[in-house]
DSSP file (Angstrom, degrees, kcal/mol; ACC not computed):
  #  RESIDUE AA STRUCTURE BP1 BP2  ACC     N-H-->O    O-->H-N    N-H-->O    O-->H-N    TCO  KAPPA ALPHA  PHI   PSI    X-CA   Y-CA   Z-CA
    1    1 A X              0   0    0      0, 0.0    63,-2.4     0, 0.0     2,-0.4   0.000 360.0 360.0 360.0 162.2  -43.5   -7.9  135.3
    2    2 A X  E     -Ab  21  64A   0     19,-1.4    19,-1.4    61,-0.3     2,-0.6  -0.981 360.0-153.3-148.5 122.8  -43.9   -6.2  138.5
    3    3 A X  E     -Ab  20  65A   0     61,-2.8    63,-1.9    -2,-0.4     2,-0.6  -0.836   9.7-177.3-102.0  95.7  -45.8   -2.9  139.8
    4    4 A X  E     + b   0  66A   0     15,-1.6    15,-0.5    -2,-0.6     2,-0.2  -0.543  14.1 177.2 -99.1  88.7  -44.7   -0.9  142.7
    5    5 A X        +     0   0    0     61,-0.6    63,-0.5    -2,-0.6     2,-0.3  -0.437   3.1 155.6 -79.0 136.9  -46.8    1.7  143.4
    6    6 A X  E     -C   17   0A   0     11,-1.7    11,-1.3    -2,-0.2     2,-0.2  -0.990  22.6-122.3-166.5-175.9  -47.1    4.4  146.0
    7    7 A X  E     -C   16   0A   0     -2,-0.3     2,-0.3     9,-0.2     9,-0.2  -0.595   6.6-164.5-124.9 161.3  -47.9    7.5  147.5
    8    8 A X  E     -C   15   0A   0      7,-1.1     7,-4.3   111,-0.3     2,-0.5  -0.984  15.2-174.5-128.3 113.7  -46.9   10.8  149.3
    9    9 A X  E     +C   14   0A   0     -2,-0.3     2,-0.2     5,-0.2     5,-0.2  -0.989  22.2 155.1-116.9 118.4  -49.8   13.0  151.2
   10   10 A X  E >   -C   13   0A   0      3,-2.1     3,-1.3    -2,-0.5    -2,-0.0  -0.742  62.9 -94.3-134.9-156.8  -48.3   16.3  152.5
   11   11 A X  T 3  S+     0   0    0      1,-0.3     3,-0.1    -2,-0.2    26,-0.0   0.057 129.6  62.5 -99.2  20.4  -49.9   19.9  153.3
   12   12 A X  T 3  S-     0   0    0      1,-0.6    -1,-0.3    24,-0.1     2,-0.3   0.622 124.2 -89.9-110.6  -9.9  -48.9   20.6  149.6
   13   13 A X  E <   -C   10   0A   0     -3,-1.3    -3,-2.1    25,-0.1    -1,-0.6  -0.725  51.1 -59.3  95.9-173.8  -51.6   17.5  148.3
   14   14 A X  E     -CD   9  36A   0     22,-3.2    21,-2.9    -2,-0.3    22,-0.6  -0.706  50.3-161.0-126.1 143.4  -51.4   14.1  147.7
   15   15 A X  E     -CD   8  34A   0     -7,-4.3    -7,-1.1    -2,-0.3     2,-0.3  -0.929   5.7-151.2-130.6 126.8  -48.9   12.3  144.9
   16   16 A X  E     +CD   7  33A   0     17,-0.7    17,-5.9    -2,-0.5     2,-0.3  -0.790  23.5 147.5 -99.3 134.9  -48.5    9.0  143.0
   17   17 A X  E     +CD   6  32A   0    -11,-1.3   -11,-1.7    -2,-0.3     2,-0.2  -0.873   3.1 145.0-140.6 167.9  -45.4    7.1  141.7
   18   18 A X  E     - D   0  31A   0     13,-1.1    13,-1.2    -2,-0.3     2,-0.3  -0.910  32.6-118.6 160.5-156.4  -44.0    3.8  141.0
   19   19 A X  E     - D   0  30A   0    -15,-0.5   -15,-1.6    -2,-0.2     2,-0.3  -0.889  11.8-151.9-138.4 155.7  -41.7    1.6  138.7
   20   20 A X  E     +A    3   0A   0      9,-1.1     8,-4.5    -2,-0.3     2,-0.5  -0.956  30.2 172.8 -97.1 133.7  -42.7   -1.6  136.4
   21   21 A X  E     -AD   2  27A   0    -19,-1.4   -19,-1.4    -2,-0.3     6,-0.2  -0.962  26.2-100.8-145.5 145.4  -39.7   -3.6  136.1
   22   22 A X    >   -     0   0    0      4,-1.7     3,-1.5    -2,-0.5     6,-0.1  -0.390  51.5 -91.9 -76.1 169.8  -38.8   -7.3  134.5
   23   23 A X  T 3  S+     0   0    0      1,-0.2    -1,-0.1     2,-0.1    -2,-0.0   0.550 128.9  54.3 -49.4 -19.3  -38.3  -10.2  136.1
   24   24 A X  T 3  S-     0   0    0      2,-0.1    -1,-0.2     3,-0.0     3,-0.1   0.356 117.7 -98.4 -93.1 -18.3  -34.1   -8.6  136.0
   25   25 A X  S <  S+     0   0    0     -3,-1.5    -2,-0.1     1,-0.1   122,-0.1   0.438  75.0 151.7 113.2 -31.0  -34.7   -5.5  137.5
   26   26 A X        -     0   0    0     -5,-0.1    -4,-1.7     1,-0.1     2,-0.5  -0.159  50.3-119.8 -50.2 167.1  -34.9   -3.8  134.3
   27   27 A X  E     +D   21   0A   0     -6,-0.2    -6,-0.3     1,-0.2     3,-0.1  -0.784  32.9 174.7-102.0 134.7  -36.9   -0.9  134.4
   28   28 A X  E    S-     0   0A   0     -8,-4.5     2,-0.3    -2,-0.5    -1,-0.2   0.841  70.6 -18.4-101.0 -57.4  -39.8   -1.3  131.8
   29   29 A X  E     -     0   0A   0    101,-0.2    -9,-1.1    -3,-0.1    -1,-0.5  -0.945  47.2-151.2-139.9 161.8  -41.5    2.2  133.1
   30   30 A X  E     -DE  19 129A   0     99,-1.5    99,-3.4    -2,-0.3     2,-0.2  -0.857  16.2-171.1 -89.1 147.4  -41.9    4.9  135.7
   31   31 A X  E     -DE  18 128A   0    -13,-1.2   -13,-1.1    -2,-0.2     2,-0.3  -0.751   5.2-178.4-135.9 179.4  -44.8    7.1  136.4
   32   32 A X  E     +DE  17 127A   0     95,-0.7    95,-1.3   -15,-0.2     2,-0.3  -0.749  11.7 165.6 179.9 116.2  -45.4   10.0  138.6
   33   33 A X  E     -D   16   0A   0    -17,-5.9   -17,-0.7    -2,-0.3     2,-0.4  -0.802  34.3-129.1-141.5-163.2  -48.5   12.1  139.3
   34   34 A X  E     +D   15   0A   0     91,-0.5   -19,-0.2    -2,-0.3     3,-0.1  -0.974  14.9 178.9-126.9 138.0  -50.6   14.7  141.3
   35   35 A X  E     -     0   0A   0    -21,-2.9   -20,-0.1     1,-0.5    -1,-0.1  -0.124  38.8-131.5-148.6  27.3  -54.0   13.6  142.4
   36   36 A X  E     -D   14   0A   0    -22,-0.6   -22,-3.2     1,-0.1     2,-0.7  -0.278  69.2  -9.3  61.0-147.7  -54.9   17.3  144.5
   37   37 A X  S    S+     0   0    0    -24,-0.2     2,-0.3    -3,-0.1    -1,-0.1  -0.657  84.6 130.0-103.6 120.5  -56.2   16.7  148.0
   38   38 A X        -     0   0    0     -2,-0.7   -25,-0.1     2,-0.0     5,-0.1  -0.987  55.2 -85.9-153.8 167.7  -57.2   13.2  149.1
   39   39 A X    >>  -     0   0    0     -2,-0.3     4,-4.1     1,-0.1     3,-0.5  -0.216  39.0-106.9 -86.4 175.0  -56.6   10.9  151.8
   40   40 A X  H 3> S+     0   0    0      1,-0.2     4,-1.1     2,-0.2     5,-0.1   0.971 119.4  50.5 -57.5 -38.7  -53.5    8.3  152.2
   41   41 A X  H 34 S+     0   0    0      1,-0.2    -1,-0.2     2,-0.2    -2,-0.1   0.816 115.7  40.2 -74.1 -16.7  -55.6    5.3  151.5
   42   42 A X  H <> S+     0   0    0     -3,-0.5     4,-0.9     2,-0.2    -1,-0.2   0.687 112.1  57.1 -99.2 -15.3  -57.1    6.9  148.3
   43   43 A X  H >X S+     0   0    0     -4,-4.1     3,-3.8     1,-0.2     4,-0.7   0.931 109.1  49.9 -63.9 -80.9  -53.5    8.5  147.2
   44   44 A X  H 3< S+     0   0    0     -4,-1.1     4,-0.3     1,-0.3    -1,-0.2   0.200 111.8  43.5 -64.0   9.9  -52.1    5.1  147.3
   45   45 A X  H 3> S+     0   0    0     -2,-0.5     4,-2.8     2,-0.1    -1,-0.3   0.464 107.7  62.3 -99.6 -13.8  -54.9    3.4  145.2
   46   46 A X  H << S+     0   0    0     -3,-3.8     4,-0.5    -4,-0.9    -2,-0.2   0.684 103.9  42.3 -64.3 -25.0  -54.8    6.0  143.0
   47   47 A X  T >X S+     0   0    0     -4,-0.7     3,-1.5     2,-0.2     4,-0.9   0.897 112.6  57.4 -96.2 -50.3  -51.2    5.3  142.1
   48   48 A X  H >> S+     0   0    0      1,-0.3     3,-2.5    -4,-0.3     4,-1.2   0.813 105.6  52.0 -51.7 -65.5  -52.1    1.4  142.0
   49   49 A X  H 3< S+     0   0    0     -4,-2.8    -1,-0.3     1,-0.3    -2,-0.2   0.182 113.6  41.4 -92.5  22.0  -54.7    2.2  139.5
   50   50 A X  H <4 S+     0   0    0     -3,-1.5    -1,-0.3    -4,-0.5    -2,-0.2   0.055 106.8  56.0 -66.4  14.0  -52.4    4.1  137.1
   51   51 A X  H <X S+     0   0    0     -3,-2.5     4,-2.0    -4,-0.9    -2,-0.2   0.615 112.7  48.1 -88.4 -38.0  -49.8    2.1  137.4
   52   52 A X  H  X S+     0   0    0     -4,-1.2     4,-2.2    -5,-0.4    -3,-0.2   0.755 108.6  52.3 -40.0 -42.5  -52.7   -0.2  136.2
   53   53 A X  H  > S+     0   0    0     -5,-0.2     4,-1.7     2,-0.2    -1,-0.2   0.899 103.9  57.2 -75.9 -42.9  -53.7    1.9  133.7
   54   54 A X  H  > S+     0   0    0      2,-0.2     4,-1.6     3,-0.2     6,-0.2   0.920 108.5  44.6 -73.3 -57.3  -50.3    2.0  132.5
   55   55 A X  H ><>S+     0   0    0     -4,-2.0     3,-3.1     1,-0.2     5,-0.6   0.863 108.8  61.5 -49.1 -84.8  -50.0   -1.7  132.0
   56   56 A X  H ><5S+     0   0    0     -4,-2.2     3,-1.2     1,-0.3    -2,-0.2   0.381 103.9  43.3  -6.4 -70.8  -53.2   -1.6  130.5
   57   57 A X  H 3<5S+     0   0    0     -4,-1.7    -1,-0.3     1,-0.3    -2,-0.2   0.771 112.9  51.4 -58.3 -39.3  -52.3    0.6  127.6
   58   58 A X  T <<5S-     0   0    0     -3,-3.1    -1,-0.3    -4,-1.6    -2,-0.2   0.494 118.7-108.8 -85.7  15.1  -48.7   -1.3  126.7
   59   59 A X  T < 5 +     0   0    0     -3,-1.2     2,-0.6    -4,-0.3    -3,-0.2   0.806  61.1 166.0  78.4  20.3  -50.7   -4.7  126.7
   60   60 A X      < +     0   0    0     -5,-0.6     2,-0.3    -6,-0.2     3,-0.3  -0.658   5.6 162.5 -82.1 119.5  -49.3   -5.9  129.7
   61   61 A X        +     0   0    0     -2,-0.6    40,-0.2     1,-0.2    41,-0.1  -0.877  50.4  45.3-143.8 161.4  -50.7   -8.6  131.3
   62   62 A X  S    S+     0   0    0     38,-3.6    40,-0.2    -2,-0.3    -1,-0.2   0.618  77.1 170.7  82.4  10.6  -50.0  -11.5  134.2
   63   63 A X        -     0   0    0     37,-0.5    40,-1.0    -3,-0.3     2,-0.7  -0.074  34.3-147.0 -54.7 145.1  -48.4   -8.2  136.4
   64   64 A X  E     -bf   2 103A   0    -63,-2.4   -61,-2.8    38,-0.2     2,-0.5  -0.933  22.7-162.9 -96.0 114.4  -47.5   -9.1  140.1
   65   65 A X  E     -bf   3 104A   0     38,-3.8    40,-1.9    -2,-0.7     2,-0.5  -0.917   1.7-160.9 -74.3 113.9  -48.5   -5.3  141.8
   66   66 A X  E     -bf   4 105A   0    -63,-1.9   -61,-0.6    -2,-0.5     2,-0.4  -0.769   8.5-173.8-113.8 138.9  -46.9   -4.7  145.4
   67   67 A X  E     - f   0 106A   0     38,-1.3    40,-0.6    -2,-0.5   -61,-0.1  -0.916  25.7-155.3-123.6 144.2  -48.3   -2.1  147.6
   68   68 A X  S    S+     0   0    0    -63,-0.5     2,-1.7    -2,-0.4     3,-0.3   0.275  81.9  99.5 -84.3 -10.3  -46.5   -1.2  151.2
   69   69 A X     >  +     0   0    0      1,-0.2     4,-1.3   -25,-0.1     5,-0.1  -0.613  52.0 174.1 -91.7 103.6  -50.5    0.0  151.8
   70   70 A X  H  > S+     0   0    0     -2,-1.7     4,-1.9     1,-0.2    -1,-0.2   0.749  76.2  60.2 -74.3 -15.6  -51.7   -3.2  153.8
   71   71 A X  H  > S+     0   0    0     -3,-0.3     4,-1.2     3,-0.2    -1,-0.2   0.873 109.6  39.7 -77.5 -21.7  -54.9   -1.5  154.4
   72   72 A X  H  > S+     0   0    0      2,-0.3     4,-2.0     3,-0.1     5,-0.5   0.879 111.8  56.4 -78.7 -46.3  -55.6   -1.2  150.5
   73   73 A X  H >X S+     0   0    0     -4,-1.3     4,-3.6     1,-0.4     3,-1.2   0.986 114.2  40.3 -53.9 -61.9  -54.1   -4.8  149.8
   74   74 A X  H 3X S+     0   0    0     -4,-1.9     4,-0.9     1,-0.3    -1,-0.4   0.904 117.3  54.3 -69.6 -32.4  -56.8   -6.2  152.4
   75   75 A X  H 3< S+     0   0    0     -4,-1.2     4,-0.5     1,-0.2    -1,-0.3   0.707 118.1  30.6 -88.1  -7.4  -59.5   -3.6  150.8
   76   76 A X  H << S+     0   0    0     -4,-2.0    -1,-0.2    -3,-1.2    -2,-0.2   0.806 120.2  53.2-104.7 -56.8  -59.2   -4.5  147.4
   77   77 A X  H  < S+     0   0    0     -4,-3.6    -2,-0.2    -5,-0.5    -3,-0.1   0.710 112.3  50.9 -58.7 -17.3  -58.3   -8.5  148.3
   78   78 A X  S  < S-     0   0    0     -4,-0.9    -1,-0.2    -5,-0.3    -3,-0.1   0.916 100.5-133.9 -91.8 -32.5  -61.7   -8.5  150.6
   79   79 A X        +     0   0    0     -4,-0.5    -3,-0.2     1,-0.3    -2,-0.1   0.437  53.1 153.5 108.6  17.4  -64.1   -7.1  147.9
   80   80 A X        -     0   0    0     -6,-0.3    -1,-0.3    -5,-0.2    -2,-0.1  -0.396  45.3-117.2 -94.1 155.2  -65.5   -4.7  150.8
   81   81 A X        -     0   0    0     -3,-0.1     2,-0.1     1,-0.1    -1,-0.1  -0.421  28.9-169.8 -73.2 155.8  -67.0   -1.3  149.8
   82   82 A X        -     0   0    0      1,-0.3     2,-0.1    -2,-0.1     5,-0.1  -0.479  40.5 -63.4-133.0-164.8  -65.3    2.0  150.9
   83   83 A X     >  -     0   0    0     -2,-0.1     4,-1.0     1,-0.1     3,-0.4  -0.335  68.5 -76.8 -84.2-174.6  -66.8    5.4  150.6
   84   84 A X  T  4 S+     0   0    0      1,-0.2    -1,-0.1     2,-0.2    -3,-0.0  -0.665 117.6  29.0 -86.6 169.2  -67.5    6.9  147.6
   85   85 A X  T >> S+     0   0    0     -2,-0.1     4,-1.0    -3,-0.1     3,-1.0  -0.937 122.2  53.0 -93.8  20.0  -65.3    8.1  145.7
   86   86 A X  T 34 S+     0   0    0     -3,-0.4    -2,-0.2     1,-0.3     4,-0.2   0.460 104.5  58.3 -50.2 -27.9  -62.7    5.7  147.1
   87   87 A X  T 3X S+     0   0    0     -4,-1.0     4,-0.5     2,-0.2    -1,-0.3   0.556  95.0  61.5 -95.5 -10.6  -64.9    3.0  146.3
   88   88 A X  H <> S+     0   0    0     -3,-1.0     4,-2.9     2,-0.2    -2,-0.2   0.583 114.4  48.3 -75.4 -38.9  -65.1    4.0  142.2
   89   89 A X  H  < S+     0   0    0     -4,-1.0    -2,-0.2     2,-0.2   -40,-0.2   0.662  98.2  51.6 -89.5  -3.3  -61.9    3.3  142.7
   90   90 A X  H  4 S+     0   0    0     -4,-0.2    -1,-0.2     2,-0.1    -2,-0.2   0.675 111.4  57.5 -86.0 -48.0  -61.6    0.5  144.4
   91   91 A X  H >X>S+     0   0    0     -4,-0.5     3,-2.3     1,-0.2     4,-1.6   0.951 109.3  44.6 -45.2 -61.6  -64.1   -1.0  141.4
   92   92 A X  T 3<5S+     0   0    0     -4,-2.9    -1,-0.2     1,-0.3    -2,-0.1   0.559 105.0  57.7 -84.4  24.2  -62.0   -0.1  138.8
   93   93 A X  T 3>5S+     0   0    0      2,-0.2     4,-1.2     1,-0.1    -1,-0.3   0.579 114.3  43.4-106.4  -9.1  -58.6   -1.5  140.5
   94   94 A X  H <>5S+     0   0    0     -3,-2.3     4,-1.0     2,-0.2    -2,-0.2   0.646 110.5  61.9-106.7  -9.0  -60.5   -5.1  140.6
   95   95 A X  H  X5S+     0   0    0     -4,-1.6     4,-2.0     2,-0.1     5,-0.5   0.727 110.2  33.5 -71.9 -36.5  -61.6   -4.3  137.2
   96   96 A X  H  ><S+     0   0    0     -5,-0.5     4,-1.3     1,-0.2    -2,-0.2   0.830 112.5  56.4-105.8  -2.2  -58.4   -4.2  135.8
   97   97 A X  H  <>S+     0   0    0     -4,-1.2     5,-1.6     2,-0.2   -35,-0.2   0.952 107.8  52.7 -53.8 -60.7  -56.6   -6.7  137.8
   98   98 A X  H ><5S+     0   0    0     -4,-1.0     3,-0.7     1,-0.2    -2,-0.2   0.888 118.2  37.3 -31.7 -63.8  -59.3   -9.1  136.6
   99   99 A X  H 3<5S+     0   0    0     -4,-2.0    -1,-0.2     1,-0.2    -3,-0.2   0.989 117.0  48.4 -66.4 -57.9  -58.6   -8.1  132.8
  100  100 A X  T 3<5S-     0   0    0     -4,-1.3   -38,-3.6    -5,-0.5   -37,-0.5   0.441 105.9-121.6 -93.6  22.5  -55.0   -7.7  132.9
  101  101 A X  T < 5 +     0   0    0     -3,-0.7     2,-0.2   -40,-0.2    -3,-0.2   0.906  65.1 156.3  44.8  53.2  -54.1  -11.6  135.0
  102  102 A X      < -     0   0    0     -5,-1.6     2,-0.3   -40,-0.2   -38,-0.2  -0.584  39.8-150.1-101.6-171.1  -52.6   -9.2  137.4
  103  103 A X  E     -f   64   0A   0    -40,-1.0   -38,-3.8    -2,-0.2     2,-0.4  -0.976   0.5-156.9-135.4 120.9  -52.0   -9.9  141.3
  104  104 A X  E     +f   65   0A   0     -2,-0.3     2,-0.4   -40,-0.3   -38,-0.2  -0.936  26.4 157.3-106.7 113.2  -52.1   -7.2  143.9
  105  105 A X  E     -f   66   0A   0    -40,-1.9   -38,-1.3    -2,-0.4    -2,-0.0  -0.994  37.8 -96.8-151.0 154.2  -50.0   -8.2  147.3
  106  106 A X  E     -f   67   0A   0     -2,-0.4   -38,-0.2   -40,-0.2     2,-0.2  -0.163  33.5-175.8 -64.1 148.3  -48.1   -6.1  150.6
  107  107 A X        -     0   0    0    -40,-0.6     4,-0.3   -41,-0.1     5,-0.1  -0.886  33.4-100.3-137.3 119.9  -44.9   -5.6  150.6
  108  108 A X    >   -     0   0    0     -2,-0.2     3,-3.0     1,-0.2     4,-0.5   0.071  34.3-122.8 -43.6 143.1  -42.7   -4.0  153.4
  109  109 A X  T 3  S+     0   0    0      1,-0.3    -1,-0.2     2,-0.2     7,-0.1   0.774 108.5  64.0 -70.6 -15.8  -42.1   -0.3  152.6
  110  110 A X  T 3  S+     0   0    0      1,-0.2    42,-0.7     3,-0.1    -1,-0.3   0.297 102.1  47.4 -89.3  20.1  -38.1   -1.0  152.7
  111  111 A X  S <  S+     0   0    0     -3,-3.0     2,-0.4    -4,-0.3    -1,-0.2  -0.065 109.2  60.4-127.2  18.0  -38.4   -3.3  149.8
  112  112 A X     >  +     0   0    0     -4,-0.5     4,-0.6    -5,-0.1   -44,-0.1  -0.544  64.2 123.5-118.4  73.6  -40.8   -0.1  147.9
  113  113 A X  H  >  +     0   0    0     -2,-0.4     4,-2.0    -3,-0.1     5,-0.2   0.808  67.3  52.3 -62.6 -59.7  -38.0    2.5  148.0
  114  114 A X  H >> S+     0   0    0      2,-0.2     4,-1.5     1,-0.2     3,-0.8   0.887 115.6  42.8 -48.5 -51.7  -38.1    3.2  144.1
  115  115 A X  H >> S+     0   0    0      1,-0.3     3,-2.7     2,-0.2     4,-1.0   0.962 111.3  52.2 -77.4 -62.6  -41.9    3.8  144.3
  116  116 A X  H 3X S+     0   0    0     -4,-0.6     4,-1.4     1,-0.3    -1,-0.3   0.581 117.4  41.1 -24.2 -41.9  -41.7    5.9  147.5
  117  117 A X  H << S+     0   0    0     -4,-2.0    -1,-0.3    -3,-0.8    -2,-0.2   0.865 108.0  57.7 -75.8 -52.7  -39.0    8.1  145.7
  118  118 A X  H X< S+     0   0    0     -3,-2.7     3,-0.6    -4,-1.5    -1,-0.3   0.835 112.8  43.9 -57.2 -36.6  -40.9    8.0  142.3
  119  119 A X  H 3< S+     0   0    0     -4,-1.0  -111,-0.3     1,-0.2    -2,-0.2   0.718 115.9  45.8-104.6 -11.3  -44.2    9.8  144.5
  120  120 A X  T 3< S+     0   0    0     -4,-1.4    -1,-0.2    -5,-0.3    -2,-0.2   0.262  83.2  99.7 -96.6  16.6  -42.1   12.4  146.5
  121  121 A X  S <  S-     0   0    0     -3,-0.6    -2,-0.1    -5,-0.1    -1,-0.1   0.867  76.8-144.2 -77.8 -29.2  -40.2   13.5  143.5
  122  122 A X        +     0   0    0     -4,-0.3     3,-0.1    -3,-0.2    -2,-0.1   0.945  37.7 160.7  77.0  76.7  -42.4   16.8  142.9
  123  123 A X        -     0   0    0      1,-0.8     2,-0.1    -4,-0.1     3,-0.1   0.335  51.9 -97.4-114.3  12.6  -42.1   16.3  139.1
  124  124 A X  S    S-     0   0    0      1,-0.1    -1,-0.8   -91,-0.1     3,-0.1  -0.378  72.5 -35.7 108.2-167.2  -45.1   18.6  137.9
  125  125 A X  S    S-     0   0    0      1,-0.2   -91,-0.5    -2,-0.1     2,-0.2   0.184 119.5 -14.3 -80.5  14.7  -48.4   17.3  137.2
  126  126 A X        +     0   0    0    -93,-0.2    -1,-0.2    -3,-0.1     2,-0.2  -0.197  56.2 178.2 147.9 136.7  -47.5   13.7  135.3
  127  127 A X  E     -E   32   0A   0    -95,-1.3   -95,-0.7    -2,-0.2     2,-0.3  -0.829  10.1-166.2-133.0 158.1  -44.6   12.2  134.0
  128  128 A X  E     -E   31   0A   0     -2,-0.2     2,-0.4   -97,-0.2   -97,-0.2  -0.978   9.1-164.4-143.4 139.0  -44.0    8.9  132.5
  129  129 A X  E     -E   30   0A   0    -99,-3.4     2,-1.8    -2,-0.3   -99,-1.5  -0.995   9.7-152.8-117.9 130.8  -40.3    7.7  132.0
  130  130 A X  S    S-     0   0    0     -2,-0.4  -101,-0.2  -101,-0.3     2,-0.2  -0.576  74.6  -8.6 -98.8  68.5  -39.7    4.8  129.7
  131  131 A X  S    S-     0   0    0     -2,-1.8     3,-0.3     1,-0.1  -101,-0.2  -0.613  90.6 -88.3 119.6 173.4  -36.3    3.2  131.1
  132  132 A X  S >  S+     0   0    0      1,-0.2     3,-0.7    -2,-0.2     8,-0.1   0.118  98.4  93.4-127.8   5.2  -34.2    4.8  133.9
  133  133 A X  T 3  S+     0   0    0      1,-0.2    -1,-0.2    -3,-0.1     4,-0.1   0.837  88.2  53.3 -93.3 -16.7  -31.7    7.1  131.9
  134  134 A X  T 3  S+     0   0    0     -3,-0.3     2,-0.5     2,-0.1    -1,-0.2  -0.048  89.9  91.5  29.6 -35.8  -34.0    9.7  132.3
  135  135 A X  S <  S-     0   0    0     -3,-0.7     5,-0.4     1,-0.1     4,-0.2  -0.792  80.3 -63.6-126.9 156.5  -34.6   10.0  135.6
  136  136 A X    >>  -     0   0    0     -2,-0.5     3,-1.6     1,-0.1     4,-1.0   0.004  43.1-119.8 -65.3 159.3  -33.5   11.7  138.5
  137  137 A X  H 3> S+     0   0    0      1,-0.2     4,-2.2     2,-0.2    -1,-0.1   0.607 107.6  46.3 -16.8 -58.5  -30.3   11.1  139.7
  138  138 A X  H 3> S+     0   0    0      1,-0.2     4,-1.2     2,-0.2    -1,-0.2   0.682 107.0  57.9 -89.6  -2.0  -31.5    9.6  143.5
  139  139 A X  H <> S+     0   0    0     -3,-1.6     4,-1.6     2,-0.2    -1,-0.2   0.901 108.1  47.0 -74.9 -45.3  -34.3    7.3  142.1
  140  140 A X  H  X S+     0   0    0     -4,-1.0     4,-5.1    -5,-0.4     5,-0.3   0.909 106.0  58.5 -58.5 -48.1  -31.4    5.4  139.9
  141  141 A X  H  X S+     0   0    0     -4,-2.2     4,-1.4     1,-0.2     5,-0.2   0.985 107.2  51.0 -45.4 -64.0  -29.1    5.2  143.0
  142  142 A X  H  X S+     0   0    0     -4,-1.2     4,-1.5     1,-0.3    -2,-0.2   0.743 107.4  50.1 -51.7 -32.0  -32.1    3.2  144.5
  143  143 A X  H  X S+     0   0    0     -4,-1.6     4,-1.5     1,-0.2    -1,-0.3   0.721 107.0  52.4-101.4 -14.7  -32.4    0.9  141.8
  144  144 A X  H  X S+     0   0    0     -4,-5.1     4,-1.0    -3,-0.2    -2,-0.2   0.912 108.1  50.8 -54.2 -35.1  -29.1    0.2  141.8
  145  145 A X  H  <>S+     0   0    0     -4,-1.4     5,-4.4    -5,-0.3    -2,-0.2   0.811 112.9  48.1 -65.8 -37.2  -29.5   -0.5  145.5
  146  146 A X  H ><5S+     0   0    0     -4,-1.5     3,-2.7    -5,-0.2    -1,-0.2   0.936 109.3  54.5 -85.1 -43.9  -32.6   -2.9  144.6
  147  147 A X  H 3<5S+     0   0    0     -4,-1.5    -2,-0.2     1,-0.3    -1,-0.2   0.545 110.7  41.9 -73.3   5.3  -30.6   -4.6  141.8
  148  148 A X  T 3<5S-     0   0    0     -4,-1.0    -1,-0.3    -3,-0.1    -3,-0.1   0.083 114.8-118.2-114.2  11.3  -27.6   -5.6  144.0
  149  149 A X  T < 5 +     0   0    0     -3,-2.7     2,-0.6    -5,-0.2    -3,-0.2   0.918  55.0 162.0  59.2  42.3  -30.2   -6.5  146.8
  150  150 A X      < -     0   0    0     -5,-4.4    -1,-0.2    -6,-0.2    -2,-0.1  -0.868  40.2-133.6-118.8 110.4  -28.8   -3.9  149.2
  151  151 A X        -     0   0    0     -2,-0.6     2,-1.2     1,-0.1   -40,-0.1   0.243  21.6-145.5 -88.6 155.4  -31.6   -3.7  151.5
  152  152 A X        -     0   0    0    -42,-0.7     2,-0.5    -7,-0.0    -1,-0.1  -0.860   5.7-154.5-120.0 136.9  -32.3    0.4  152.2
  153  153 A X        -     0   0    0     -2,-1.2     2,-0.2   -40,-0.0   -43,-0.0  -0.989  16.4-130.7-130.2 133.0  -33.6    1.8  155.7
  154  154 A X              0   0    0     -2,-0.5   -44,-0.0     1,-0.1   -41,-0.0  -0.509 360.0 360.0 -80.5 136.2  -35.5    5.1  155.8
  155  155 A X              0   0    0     -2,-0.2    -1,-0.1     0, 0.0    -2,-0.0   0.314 360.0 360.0-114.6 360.0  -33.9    7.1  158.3
């Protein structure tokens, strides 16, 4: 399985998404939250560790996780302390890699579309989708777009 998580910081607060998918592309789950006002490097580790958390709970274990945040990738991958409360979080994202046989590694932000999409969607304060019929309309466009390998550029 595979976790892409990521985040949206605007003047409205800071937002988390991202997709689990099989080794096919299927969609296993989507997630979507609100995490108030925080900075970009703590939005996006927030959405890694609910997207974690979310493995957690279906038994999922061996996940590969992809971040587009290289600064997270290297903060998590180095073991270094951050401030608090960035650093609570930091704990529990190496806690539950460790337990779940996951892997955490960078990925260019044009092959994390879905998640991007999944954390600017503005879908109230957490949603969880289980499979892709469900969800809006321009996230599904994208994951066609990832399952025919047709590479997407942010304009």
């Amino acid at each position: 399985l595979k976790l892409n998580p990521d985040a949206s910081v605007t003047s409205a607060g800071a937002f988390g998404g991202g997709v689990v998918r099989s080794s096919e592309g299927k969609v296993i789950f989507a997630f979507y939250k609100e995490f108030g006002e925080v900075s970009v490097v703590h939005a996006e580790a927030l959405a890694l560790l609910a997207g974690l958390n979310y493995c957690q709970e279906r038994h999922f274990t061996g996940v590969r996780a992809e971040s587009d945040s290289d600064t997270l990738v290297r903060m998590i991958s180095s073991g270094a302390l951050a401030n608090w409360p960035l650093c609570n979080v930091l704990r529990k994202i190496r806690c539950l890699l460790a337990n779940l046989g996951a892997t955490v590694s960078h990925v260019y932000r044009e092959a994390n579309m879905v998640a991007d999409a999944m954390a600017s969607a503005h879908l109230g304060h957490e949603v969880v989708y289980n499979g892709e019929e469900a969800m809006p309309r321009r996230i599904k466009a994208l994951l066609r777009l990832d399952r025919l390998a047709v590479p997407y550029v942010r304009h």
